[in-house]
C-alpha positions as CSV (number, residue, x, y, z in Angstrom):
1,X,-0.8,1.2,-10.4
2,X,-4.1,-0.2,-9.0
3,X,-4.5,-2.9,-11.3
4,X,-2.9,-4.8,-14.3
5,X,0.7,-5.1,-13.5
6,X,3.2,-5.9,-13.4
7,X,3.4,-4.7,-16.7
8,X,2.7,-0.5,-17.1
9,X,-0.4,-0.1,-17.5
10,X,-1.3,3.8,-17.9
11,X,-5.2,3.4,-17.9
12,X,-4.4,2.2,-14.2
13,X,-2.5,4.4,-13.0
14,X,-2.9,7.8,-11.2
15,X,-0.4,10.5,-9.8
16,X,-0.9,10.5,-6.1
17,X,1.2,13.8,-6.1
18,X,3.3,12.7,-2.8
19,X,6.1,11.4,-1.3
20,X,6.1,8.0,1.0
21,X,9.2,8.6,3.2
22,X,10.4,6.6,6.6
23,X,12.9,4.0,8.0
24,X,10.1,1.3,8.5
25,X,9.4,-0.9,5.0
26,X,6.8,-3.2,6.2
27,X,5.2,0.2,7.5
28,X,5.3,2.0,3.8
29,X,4.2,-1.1,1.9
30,X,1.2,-0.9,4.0
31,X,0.3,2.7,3.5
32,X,0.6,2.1,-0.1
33,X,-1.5,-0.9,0.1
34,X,-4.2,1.3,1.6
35,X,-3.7,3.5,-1.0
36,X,-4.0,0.9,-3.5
37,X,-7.2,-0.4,-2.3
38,X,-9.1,2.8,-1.7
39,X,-8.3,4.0,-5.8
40,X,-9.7,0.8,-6.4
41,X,-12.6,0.6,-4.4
42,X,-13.1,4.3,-6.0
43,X,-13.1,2.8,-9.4
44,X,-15.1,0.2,-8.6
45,X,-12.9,-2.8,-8.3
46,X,-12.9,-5.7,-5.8
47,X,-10.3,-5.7,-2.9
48,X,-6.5,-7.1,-3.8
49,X,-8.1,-9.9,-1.8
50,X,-11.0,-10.8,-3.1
51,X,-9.4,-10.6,-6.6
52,X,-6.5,-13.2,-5.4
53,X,-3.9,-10.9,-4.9
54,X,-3.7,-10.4,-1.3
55,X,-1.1,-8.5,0.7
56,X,-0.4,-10.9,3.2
57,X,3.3,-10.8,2.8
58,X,3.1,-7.5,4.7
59,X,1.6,-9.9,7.9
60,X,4.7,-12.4,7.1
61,X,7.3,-9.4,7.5
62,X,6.1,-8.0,10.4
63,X,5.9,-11.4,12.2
64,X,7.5,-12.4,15.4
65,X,10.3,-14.7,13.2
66,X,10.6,-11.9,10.5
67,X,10.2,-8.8,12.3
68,X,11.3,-6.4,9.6
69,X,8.8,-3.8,10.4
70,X,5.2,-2.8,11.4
71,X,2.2,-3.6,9.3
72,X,-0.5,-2.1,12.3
73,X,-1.7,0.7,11.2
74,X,-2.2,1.5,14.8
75,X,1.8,2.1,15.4
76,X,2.4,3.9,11.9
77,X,2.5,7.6,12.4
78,X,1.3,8.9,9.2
79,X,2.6,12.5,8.8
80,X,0.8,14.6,5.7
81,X,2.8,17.6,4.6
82,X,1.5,19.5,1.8
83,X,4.0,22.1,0.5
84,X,2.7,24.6,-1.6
């Protein structure tokens, strides 16, 4: 879901089609964020930020004290698969 929540919501939601698999949390949670954001800057909608929602608890884990994964999108490797 892009929006509403946490409640179902189906006018808000999409099927993505795909799979987000790997040992790295923080790491998922921020692909998915991105995900999030672009569906809802394609629908017109204001950033998770702007609207007061913002995903800084994916900065928190990934912090020197925390360090429960990687939220740089720099050190994700994002492998795509399509399987026909």
């Amino acid at each position: 879901m892009y929006e509403g929540g946490p409640s179902y919501r189906p006018e808000y939601s999409w099927n993505e089609d795909g799979l987000l698999v790997g040992e790295d949390r923080v790491a998922i949670d921020t692909i998915s964020a991105q995900m999030i954001e672009r569906k809802r800057a394609e629908k017109g909608l204001n950033t998770l930020a702007q609207k007061g929602t913002p995903t800084s608890f994916l900065a928190t884990a990934a912090d020197a004290q925390h360090r429960l994964g990687t939220n740089d999108p720099a050190r994700i490797a994002l492998i795509e698969q399509r399987i026909a």
